[in-house]
mmCIF file as Biopython writes it, N, C-alpha, C and O atoms, coordinates in Angstrom:
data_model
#
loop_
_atom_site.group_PDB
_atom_site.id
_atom_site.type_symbol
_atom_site.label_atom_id
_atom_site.label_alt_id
_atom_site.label_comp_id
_atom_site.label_asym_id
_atom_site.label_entity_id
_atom_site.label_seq_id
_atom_site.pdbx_PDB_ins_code
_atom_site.Cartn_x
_atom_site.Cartn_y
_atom_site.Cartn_z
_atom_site.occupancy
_atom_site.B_iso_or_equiv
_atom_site.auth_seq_id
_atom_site.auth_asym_id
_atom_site.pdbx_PDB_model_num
ATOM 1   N N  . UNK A ? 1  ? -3.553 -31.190 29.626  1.0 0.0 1  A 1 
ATOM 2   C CA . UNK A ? 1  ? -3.933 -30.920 28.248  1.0 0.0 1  A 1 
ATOM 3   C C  . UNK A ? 1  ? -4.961 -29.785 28.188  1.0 0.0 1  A 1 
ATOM 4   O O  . UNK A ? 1  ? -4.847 -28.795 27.465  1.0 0.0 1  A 1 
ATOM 5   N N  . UNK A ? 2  ? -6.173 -30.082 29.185  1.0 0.0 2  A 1 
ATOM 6   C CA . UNK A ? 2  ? -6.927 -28.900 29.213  1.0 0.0 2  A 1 
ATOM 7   C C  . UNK A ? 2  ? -6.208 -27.424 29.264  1.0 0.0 2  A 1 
ATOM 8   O O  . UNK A ? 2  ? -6.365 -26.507 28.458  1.0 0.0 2  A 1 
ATOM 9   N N  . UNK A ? 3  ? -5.420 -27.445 30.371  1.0 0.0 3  A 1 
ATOM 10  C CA . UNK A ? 3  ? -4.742 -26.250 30.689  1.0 0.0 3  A 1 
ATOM 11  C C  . UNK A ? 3  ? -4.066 -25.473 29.209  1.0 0.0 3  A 1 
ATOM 12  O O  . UNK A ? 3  ? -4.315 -24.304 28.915  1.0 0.0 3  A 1 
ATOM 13  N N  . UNK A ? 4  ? -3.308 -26.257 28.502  1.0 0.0 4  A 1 
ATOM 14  C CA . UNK A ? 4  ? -3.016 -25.974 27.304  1.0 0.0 4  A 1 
ATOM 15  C C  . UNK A ? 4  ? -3.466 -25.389 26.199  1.0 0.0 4  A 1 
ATOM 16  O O  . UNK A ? 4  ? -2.930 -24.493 25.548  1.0 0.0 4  A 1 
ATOM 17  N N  . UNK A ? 5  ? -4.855 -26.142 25.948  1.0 0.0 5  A 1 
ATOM 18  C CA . UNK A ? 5  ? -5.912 -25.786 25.260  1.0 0.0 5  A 1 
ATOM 19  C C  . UNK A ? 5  ? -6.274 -24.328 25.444  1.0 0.0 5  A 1 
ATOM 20  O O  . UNK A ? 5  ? -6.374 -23.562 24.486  1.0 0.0 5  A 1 
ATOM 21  N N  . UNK A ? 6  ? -6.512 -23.885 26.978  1.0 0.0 6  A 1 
ATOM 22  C CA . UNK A ? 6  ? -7.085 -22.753 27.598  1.0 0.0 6  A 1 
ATOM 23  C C  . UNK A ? 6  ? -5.964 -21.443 27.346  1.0 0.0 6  A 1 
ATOM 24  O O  . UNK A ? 6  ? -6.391 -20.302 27.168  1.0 0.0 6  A 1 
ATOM 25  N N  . UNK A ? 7  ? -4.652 -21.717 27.354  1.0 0.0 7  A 1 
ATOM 26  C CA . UNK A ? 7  ? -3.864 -21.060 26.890  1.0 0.0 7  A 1 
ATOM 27  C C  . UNK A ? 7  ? -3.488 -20.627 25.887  1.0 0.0 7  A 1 
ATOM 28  O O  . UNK A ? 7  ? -2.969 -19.511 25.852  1.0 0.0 7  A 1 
ATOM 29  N N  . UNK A ? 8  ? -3.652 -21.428 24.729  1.0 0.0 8  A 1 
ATOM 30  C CA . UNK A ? 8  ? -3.914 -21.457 23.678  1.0 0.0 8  A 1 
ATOM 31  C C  . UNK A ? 8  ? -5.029 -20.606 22.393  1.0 0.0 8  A 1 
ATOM 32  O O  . UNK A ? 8  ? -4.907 -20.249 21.221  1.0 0.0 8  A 1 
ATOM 33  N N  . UNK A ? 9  ? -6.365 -20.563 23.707  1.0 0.0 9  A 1 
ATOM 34  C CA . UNK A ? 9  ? -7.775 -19.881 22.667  1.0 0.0 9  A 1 
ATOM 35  C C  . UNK A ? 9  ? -7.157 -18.628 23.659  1.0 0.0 9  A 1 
ATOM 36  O O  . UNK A ? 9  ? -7.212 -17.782 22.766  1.0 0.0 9  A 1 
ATOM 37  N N  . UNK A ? 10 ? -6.615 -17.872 24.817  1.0 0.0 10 A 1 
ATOM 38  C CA . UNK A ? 10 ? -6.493 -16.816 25.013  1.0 0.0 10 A 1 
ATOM 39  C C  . UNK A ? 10 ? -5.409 -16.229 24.737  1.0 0.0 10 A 1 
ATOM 40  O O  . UNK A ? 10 ? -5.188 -15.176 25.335  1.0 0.0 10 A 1 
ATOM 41  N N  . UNK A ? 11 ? -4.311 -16.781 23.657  1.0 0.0 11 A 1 
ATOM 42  C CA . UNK A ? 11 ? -3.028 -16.427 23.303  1.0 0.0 11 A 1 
ATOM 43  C C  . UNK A ? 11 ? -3.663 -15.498 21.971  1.0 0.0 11 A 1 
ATOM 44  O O  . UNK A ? 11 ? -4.241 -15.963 20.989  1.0 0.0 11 A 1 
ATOM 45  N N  . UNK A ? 12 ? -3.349 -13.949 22.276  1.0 0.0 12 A 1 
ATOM 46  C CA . UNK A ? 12 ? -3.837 -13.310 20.921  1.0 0.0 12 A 1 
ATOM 47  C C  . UNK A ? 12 ? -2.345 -12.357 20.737  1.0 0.0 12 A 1 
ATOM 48  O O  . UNK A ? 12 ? -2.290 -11.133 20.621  1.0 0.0 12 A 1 
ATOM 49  N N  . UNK A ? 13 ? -1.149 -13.363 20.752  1.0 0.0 13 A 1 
ATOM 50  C CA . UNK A ? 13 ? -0.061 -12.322 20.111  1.0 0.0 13 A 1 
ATOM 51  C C  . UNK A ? 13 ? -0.207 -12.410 19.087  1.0 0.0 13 A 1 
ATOM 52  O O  . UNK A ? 13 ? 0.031  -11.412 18.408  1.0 0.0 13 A 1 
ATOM 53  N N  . UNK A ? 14 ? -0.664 -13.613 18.439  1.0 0.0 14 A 1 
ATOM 54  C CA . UNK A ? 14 ? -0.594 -13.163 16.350  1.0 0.0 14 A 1 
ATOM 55  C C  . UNK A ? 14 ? -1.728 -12.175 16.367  1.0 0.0 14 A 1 
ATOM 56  O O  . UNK A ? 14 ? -1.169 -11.100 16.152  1.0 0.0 14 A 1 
ATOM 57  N N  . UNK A ? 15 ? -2.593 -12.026 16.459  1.0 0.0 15 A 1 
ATOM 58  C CA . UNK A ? 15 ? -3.627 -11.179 16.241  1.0 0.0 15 A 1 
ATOM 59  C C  . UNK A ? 15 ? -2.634 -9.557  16.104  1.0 0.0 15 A 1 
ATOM 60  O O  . UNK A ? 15 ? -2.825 -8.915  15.071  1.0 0.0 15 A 1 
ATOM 61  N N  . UNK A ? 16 ? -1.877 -9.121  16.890  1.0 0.0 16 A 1 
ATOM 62  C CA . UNK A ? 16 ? -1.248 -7.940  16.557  1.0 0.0 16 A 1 
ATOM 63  C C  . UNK A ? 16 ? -0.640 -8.399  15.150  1.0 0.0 16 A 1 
ATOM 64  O O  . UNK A ? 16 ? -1.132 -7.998  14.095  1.0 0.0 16 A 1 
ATOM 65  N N  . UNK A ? 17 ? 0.265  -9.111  15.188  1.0 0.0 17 A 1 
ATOM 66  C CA . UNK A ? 17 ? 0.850  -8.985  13.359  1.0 0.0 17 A 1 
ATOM 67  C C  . UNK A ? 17 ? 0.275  -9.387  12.589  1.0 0.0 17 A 1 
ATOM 68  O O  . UNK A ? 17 ? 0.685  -9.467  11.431  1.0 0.0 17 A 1 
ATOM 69  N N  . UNK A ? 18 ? -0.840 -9.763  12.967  1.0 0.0 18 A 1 
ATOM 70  C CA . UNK A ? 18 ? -1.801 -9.788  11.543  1.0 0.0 18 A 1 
ATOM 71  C C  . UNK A ? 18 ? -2.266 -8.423  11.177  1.0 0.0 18 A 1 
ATOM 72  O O  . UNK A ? 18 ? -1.988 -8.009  10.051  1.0 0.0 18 A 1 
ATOM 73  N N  . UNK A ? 19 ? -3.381 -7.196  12.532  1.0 0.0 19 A 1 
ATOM 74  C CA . UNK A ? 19 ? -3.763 -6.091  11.984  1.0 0.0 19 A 1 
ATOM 75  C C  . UNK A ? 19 ? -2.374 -5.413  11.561  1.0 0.0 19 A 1 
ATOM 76  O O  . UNK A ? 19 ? -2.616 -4.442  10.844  1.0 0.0 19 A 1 
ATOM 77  N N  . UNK A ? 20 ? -1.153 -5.577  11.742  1.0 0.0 20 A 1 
ATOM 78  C CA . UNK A ? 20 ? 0.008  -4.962  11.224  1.0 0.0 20 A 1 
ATOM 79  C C  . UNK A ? 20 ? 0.417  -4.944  9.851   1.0 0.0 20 A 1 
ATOM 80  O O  . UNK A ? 20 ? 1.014  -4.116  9.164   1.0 0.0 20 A 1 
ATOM 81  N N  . UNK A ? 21 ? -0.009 -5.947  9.660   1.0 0.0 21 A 1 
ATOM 82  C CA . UNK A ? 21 ? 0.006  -6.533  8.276   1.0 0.0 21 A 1 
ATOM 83  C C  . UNK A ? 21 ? -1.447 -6.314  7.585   1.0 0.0 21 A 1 
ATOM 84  O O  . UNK A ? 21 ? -1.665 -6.454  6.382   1.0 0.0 21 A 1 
ATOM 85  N N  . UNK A ? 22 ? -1.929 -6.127  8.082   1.0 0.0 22 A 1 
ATOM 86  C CA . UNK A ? 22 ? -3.133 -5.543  7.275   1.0 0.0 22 A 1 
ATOM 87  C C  . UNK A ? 22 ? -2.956 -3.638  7.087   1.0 0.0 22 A 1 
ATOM 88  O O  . UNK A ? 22 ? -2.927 -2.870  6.125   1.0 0.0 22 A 1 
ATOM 89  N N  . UNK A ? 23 ? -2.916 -3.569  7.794   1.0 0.0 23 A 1 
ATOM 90  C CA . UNK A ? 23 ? -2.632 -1.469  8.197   1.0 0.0 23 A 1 
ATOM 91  C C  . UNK A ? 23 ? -1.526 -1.500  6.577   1.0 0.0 23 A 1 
ATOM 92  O O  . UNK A ? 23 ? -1.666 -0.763  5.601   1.0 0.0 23 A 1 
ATOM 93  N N  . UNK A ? 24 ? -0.633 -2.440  6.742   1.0 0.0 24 A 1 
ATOM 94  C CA . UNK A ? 24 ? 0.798  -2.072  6.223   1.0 0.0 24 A 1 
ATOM 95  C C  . UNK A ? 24 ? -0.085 -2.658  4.442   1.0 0.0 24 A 1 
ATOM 96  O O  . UNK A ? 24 ? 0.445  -2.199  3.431   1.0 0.0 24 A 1 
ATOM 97  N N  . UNK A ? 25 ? -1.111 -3.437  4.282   1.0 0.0 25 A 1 
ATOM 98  C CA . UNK A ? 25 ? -1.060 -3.414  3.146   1.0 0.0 25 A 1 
ATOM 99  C C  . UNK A ? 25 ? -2.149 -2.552  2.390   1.0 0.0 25 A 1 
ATOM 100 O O  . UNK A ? 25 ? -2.207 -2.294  1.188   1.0 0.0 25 A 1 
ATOM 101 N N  . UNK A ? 26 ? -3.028 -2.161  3.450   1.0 0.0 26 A 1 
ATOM 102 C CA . UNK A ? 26 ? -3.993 -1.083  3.238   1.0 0.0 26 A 1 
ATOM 103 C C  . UNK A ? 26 ? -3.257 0.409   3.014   1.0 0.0 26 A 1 
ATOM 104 O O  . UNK A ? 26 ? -3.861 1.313   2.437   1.0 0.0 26 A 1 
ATOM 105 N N  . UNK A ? 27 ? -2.042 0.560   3.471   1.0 0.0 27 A 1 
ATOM 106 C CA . UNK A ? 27 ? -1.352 1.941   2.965   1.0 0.0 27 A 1 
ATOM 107 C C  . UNK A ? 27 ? -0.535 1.465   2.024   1.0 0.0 27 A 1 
ATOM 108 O O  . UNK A ? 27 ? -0.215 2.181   1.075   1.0 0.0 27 A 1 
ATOM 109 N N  . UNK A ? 28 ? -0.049 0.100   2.162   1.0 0.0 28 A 1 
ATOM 110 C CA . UNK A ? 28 ? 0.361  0.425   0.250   1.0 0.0 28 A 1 
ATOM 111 C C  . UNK A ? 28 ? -0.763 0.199   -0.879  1.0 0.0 28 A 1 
ATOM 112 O O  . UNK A ? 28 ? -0.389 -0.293  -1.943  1.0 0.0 28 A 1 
ATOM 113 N N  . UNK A ? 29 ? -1.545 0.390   -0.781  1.0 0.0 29 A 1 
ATOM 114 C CA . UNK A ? 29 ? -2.783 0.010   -1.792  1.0 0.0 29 A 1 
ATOM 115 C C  . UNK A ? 29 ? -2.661 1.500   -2.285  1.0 0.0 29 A 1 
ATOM 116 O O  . UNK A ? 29 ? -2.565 1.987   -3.411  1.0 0.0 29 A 1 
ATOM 117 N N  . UNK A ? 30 ? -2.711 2.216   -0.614  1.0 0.0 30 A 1 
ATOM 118 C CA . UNK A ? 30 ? -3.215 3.949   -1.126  1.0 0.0 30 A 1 
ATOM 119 C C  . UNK A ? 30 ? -2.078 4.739   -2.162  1.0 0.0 30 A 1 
ATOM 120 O O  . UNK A ? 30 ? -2.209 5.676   -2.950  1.0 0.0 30 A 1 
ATOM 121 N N  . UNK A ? 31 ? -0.484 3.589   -1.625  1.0 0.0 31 A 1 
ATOM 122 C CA . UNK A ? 31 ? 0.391  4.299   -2.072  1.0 0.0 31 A 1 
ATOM 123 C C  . UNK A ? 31 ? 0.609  4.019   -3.649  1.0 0.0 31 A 1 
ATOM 124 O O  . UNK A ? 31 ? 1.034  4.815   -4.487  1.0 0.0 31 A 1 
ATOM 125 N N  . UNK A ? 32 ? 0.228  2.750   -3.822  1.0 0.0 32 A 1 
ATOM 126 C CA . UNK A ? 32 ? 0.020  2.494   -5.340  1.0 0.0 32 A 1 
ATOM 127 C C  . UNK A ? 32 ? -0.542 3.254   -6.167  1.0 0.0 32 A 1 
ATOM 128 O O  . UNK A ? 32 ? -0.139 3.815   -7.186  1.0 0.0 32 A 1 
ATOM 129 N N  . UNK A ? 33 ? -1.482 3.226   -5.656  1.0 0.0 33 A 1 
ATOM 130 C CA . UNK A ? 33 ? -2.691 3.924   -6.491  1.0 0.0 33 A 1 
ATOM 131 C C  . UNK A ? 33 ? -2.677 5.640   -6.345  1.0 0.0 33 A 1 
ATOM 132 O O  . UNK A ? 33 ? -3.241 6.432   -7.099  1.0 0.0 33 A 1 
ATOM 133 N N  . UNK A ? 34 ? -2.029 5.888   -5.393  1.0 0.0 34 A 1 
ATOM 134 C CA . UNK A ? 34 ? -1.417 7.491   -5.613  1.0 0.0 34 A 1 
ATOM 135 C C  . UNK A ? 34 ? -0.404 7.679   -6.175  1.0 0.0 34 A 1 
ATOM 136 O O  . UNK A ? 34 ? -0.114 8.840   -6.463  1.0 0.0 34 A 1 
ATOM 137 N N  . UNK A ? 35 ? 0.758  6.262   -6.634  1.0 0.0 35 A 1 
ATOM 138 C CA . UNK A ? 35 ? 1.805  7.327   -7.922  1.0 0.0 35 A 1 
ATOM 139 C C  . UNK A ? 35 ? 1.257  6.728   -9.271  1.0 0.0 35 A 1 
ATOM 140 O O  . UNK A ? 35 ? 1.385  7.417   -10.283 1.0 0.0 35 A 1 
ATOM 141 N N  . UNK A ? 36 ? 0.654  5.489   -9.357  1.0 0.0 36 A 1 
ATOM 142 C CA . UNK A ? 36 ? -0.291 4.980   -10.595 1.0 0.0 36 A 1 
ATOM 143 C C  . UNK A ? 36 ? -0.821 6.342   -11.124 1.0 0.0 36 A 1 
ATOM 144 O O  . UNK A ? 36 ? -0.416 6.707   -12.228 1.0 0.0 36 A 1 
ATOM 145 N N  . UNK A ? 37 ? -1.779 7.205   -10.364 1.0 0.0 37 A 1 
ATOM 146 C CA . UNK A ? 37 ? -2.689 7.942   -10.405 1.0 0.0 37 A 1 
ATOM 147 C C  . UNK A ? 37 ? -1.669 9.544   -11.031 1.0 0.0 37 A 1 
ATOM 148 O O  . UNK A ? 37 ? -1.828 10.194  -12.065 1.0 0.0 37 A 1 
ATOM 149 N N  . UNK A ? 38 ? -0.679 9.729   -9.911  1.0 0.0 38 A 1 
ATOM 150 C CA . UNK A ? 38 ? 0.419  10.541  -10.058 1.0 0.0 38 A 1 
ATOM 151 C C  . UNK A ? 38 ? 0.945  10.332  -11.224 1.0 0.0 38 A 1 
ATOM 152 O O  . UNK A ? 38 ? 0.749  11.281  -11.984 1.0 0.0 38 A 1 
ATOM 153 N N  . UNK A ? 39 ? 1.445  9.605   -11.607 1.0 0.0 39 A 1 
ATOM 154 C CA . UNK A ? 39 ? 2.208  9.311   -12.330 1.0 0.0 39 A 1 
ATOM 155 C C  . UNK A ? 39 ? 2.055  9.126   -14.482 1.0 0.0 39 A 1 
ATOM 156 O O  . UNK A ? 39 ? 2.910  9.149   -15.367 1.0 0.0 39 A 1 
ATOM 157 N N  . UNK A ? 40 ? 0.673  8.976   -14.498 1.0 0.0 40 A 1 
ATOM 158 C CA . UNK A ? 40 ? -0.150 9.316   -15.621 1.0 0.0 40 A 1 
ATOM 159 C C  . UNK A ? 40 ? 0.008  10.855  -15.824 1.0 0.0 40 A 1 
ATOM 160 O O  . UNK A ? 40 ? 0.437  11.323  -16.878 1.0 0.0 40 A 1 
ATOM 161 N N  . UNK A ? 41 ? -0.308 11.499  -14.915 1.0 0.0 41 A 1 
ATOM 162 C CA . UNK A ? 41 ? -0.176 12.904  -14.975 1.0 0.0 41 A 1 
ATOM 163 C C  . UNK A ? 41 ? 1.561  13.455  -15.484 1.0 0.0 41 A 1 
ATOM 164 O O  . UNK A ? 41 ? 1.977  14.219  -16.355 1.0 0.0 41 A 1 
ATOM 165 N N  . UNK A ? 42 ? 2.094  12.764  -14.622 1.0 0.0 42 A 1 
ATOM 166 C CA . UNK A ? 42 ? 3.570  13.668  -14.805 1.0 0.0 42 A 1 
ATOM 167 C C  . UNK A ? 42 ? 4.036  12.688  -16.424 1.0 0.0 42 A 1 
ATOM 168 O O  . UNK A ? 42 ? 5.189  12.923  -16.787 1.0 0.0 42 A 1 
ATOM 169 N N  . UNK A ? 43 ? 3.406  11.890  -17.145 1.0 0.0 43 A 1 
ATOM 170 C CA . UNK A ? 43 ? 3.921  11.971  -18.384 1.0 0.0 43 A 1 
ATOM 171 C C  . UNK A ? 43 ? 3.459  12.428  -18.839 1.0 0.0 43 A 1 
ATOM 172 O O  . UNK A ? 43 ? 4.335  12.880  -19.577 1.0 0.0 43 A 1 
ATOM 173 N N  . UNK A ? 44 ? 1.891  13.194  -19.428 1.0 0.0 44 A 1 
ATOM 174 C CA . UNK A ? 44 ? 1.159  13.682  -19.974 1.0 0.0 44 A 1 
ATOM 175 C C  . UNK A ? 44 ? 1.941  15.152  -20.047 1.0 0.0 44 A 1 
ATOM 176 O O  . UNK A ? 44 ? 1.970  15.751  -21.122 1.0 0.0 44 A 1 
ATOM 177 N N  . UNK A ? 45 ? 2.680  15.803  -18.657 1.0 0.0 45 A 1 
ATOM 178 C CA . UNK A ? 45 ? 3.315  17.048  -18.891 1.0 0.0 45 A 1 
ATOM 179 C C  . UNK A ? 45 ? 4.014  17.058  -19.302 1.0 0.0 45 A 1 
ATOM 180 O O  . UNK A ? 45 ? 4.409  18.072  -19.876 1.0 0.0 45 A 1 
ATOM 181 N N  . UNK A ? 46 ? 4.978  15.381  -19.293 1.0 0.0 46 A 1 
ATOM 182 C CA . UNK A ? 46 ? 6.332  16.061  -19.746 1.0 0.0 46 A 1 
ATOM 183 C C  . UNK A ? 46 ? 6.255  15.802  -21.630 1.0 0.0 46 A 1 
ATOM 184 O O  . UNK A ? 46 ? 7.055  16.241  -22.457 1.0 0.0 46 A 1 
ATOM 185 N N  . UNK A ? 47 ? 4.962  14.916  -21.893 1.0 0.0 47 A 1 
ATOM 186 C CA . UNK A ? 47 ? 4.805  14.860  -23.461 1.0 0.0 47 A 1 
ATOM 187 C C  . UNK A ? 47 ? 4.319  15.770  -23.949 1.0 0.0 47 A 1 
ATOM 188 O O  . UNK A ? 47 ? 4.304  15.828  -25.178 1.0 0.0 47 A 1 
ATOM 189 N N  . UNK A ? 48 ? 3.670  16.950  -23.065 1.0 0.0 48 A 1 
ATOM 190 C CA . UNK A ? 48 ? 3.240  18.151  -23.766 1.0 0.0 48 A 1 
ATOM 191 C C  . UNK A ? 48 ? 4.854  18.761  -23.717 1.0 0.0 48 A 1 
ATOM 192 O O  . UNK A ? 48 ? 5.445  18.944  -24.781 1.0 0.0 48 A 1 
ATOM 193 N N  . UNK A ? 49 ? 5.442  19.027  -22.550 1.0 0.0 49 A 1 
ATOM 194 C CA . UNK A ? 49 ? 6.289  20.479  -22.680 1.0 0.0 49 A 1 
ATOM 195 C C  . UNK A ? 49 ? 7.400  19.517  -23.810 1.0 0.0 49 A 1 
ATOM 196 O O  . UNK A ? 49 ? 8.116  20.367  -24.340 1.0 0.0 49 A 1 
ATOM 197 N N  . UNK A ? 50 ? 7.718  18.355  -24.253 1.0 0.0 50 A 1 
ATOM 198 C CA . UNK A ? 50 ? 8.697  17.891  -25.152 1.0 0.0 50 A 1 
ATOM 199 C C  . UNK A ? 50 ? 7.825  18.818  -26.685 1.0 0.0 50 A 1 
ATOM 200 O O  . UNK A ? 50 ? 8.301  19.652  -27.454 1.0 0.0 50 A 1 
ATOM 201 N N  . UNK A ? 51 ? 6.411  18.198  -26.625 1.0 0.0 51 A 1 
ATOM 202 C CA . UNK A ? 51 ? 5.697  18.800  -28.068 1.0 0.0 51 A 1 
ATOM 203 C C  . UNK A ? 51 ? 5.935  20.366  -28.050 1.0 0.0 51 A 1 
ATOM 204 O O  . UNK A ? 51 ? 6.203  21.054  -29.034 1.0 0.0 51 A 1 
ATOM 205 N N  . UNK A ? 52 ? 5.831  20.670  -27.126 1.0 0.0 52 A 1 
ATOM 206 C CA . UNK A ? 52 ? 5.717  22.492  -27.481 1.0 0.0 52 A 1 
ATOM 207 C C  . UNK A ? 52 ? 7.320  22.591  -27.386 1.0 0.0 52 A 1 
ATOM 208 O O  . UNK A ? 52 ? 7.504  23.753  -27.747 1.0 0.0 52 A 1 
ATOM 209 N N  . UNK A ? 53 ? 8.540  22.065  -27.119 1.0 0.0 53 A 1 
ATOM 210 C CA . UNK A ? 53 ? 9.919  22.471  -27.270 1.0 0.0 53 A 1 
ATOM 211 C C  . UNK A ? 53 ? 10.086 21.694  -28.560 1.0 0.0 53 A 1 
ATOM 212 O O  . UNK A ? 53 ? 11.177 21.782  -29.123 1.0 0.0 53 A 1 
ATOM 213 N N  . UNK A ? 54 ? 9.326  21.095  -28.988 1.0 0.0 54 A 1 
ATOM 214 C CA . UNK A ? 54 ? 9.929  20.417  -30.294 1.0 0.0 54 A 1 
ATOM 215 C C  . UNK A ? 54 ? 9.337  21.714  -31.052 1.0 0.0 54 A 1 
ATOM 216 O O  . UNK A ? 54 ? 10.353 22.086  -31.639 1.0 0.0 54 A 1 
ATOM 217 N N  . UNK A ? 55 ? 8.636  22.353  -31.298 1.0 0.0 55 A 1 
ATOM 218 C CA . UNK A ? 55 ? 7.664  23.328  -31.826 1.0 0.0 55 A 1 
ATOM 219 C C  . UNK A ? 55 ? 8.612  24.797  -32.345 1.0 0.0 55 A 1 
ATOM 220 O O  . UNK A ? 55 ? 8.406  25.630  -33.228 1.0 0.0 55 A 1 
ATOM 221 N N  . UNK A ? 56 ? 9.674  24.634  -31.362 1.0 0.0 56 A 1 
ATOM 222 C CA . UNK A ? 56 ? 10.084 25.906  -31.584 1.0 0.0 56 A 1 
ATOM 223 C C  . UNK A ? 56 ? 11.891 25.665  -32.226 1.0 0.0 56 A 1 
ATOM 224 O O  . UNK A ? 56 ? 12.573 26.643  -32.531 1.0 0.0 56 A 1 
#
């Protein structure tokens, strides 16, 4: 049982898919928030260039 135990506190394969899973949700945070961010912008142009083609 001891032996088990001992195998057990030095088993660190989850430890890789956890920081994997962390990396992987820390770049979609960035990726959110860069077309969120993006993406405000590209309607703002396309509601101007509709106003100035409605214009003419």
């Amino acid at each position: 049982m001891k032996n088990l135990m001992v195998r057990f506190m030095n088993d660190e394969s989850g430890a890789t898919a956890i920081e994997y899973g962390l990396i992987a949700a820390g770049i979609s945070v960035v990726i959110i928030g860069t077309v969120n961010s993006i993406g405000g912008k590209i309607g703002t142009a396309f509601t101007t260039i509709n106003t100035e083609i409605g214009k003419k």
